[in-house]
Z-matrix of the N, CA and C atoms (Angstrom, degrees):
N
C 1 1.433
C 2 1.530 1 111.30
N 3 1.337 2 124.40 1 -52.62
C 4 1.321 3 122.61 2 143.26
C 5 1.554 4 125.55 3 -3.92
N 6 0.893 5 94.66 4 -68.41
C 7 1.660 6 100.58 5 -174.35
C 8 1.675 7 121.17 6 -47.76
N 9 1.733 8 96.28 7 -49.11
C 10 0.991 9 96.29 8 -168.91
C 11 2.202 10 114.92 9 -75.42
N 12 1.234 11 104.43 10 -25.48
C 13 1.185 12 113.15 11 165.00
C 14 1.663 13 126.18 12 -82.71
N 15 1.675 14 94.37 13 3.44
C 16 1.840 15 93.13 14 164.86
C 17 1.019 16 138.76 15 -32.33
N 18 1.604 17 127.05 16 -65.40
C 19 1.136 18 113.32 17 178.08
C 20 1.826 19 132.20 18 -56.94
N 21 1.489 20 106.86 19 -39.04
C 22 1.122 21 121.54 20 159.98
C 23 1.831 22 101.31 21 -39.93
N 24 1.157 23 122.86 22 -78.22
C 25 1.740 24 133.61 23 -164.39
C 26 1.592 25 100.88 24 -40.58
N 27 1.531 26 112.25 25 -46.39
C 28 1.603 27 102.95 26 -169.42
C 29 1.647 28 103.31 27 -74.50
N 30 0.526 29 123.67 28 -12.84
C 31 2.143 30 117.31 29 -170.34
C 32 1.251 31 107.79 30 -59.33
N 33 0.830 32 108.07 31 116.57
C 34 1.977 33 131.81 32 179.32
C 35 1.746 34 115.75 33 -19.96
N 36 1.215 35 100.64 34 -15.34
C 37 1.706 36 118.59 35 -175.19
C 38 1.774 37 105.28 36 -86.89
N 39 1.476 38 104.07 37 -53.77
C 40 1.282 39 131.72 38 164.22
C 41 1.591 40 136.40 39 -47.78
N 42 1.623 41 110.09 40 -66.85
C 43 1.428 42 117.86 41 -174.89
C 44 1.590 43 92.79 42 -100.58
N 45 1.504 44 110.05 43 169.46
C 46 1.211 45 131.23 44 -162.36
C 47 1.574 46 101.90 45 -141.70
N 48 1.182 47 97.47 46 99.77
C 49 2.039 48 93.55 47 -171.32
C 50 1.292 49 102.45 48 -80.12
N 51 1.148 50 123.55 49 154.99
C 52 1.573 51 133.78 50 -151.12
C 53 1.348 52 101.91 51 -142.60
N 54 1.488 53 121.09 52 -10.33
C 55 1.848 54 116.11 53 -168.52
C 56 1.023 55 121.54 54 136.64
N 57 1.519 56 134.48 55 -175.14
C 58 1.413 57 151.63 56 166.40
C 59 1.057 58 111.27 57 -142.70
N 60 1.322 59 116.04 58 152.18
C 61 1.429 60 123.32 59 150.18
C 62 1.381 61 135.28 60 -146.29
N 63 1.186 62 142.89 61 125.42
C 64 1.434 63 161.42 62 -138.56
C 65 1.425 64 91.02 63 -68.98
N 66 1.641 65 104.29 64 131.22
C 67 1.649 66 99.34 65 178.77
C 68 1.738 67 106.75 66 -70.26
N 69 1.253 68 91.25 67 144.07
C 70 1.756 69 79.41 68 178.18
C 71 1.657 70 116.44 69 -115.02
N 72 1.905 71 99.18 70 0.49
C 73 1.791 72 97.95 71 155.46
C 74 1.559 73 114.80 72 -57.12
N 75 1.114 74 121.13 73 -36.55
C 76 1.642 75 115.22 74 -174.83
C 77 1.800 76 100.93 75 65.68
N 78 1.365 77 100.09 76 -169.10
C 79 1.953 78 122.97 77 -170.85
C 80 1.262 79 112.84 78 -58.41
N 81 1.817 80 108.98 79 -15.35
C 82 1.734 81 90.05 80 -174.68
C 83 1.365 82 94.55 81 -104.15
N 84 1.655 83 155.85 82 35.02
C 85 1.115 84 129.96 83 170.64
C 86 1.935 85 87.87 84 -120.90
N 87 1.259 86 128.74 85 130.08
C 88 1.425 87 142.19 86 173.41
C 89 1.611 88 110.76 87 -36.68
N 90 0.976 89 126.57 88 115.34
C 91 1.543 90 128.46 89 -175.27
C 92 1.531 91 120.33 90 84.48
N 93 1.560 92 114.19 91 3.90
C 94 1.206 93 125.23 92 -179.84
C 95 1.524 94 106.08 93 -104.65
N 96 1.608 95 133.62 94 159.58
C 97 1.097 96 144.01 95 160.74
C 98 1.613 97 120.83 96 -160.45
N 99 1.004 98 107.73 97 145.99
C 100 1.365 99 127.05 98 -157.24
C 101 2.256 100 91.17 99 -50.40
N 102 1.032 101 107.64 100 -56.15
C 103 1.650 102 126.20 101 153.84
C 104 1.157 103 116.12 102 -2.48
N 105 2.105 104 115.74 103 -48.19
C 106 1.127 105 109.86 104 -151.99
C 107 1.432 106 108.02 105 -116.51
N 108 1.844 107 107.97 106 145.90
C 109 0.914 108 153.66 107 -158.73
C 110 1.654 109 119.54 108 -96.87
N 111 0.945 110 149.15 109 107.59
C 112 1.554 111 134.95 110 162.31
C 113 1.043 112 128.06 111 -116.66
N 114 1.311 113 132.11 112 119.11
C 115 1.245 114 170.91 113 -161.44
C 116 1.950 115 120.41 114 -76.93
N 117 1.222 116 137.66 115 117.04
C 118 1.155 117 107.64 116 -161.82
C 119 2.108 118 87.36 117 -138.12
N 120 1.133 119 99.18 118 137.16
C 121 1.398 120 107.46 119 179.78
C 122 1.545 121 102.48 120 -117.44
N 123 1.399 122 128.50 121 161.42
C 124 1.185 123 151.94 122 166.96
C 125 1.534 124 116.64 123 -98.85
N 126 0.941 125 145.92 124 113.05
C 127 1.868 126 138.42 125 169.67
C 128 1.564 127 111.55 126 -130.61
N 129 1.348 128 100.60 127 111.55
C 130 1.821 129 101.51 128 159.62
C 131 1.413 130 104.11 129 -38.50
N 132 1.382 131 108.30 130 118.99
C 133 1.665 132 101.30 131 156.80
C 134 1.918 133 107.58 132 -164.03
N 135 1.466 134 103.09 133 144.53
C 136 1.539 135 116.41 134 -177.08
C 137 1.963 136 117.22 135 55.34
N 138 1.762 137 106.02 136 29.15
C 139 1.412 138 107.01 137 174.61
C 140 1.532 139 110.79 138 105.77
N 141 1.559 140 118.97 139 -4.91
C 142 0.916 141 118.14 140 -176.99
C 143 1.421 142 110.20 141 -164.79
N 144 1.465 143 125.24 142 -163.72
C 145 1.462 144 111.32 143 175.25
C 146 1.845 145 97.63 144 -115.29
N 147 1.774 146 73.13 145 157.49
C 148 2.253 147 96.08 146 160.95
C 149 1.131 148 92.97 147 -136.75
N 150 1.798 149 101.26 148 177.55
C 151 1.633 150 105.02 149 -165.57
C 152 1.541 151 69.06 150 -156.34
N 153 1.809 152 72.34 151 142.33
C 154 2.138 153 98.50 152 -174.87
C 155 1.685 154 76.52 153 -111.29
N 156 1.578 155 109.07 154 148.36
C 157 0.922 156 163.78 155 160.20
C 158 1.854 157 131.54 156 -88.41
N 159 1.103 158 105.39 157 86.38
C 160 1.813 159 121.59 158 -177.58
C 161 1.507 160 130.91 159 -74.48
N 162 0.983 161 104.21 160 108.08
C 163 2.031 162 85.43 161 179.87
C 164 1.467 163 97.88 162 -90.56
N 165 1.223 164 104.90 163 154.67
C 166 1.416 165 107.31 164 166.55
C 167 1.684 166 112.49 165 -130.93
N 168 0.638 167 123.53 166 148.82
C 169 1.730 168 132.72 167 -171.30
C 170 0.969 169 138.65 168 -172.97
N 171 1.580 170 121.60 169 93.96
C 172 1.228 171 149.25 170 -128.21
C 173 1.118 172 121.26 171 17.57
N 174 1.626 173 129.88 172 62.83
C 175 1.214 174 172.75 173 168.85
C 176 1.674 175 117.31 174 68.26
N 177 1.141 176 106.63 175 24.75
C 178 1.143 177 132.13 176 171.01
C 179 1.730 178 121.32 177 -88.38
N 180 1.487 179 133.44 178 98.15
C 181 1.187 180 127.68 179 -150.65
C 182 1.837 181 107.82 180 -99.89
N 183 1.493 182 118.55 181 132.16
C 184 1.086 183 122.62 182 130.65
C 185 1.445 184 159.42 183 -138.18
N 186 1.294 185 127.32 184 166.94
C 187 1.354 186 126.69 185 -153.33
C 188 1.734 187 101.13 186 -61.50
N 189 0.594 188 127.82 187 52.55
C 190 1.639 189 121.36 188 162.52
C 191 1.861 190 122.56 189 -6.61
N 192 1.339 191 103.97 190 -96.86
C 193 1.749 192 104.65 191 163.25
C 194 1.662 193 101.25 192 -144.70
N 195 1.606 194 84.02 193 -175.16
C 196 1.585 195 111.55 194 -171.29
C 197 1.686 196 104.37 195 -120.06
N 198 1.029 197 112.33 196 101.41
C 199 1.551 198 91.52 197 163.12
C 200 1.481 199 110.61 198 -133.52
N 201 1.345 200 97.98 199 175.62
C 202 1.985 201 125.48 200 -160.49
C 203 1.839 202 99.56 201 -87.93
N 204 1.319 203 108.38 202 150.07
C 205 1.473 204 120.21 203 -172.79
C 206 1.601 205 109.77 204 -47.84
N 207 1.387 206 112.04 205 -34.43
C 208 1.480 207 106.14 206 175.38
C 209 1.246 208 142.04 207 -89.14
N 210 1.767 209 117.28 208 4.19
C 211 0.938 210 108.64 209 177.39
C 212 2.117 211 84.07 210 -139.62
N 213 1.191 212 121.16 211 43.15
C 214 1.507 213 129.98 212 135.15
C 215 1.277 214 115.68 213 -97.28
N 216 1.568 215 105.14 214 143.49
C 217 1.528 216 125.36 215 -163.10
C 218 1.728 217 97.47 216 -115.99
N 219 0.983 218 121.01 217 89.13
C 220 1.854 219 124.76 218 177.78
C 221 1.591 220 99.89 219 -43.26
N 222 1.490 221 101.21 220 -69.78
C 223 1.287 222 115.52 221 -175.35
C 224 1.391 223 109.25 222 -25.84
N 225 1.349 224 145.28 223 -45.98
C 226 1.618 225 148.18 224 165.75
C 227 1.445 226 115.57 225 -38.33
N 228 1.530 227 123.62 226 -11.29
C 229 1.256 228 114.16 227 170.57
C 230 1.232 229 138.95 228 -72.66
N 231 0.955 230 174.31 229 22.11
C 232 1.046 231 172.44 230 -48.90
C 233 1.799 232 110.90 231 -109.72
N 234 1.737 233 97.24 232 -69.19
C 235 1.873 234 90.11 233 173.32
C 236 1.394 235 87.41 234 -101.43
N 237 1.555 236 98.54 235 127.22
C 238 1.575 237 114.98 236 167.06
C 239 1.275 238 112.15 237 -140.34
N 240 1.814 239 102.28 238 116.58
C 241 1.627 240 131.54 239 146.87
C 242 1.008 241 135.16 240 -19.47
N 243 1.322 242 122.76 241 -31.30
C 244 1.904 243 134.81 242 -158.58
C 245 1.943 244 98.68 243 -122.23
């Protein structure tokens, strides 16, 4: 359900950016590069919160996943906002 109300969820009113952190697989794991970046947002949604998940790669962004308050790990951030 998320998904389909994405764009709405990310708008600056909405999501709550929380940080990045530098991939630290680097060139030898497939879809990874030293480049990439992840992005972690916060959004009230369905009674509680999820947090969308960003790749970034060579400044080019995508939606990676969505997940629910209980199975996001904060602690994975590295630069964190909050």
């Amino acid at each position: 359900m998320a998904v389909y109300y994405l764009k709405t969820l990310l708008q600056p009113q909405n999501a709550k950016y929380l940080g990045n952190t530098l991939d630290i697989k680097g060139n030898d794991v497939h879809g990874h590069t030293t480049e990439t970046i992840w992005h972690y947002y916060e959004i009230k949604f369905m009674k509680g919160f999820s947090y969308i998940v960003i790749k970034e790669v060579n400044g080019k962004k995508y939606i990676h996943h969505i997940q629910d308050e209980m199975h996001f790990d904060k602690s994975k951030i590295r630069n964190k906002t909050f």
